[in-house]
C-alpha positions as CSV (number, residue, x, y, z in Angstrom):
1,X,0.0,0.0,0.0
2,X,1.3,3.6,-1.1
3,X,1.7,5.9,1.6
4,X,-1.4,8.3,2.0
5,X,1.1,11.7,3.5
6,X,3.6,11.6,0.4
7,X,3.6,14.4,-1.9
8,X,1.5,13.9,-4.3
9,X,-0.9,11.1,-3.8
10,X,-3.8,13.8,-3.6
11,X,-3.2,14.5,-7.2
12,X,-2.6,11.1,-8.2
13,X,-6.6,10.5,-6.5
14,X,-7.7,13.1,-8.4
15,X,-6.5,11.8,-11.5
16,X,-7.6,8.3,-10.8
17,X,-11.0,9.2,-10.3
18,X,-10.9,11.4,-13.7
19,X,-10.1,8.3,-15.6
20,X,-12.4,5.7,-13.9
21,X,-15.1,8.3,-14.3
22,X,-14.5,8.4,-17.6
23,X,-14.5,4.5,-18.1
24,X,-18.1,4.9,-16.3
25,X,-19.5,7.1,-18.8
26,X,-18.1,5.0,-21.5
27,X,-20.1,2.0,-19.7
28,X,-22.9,3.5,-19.3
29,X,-23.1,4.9,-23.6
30,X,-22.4,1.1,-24.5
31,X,-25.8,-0.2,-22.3
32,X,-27.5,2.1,-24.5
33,X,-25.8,1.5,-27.8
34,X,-26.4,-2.2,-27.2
35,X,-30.4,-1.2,-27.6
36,X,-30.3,0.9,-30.7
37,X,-30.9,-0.4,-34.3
38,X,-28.5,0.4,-37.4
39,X,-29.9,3.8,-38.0
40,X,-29.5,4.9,-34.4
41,X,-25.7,3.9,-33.7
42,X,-25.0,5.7,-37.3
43,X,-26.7,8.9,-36.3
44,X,-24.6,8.8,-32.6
45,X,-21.6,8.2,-34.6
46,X,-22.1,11.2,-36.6
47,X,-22.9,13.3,-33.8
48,X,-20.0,11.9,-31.8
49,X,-17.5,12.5,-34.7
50,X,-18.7,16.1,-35.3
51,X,-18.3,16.6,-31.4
52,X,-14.9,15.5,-31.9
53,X,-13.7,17.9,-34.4
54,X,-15.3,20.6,-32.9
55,X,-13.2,19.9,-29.3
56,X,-9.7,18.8,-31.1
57,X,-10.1,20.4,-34.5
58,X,-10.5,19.1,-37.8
59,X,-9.5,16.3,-39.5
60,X,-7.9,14.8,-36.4
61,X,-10.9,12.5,-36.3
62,X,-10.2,11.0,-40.2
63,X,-7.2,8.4,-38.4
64,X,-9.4,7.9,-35.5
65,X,-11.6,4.0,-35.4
66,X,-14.7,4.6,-32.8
């Protein structure tokens, strides 16, 4: 076990719980995805590419598999 009173460990926390959120949300999309028809996964994907580019710019999302 890591020692709670080291320098650091508070950020390391934080950034643990960032990413596990993360995984959650992700979880969470995919119980929904797994109940959508054809035309309803291709509309997310569209919508999810499009958020893409607008957050990290375009044509970053061309190299990207989702």
């Amino acid at each position: 076990m890591t020692d709670q009173t080291r320098w650091g460990i508070d950020q390391v926390q934080v950034r643990n719980k960032a990413v596990k959120y993360q995984k959650d949300l992700v979880s969470k999309a995919m119980e929904t995805v797994v109940k959508m028809d054809e035309s309803g996964i291709t509309d997310l994907m569209i919508l999810i590419e499009a958020e893409y580019e607008r957050k990290y710019g375009e044509k970053k999302a061309d190299g990207v598999v989702l």
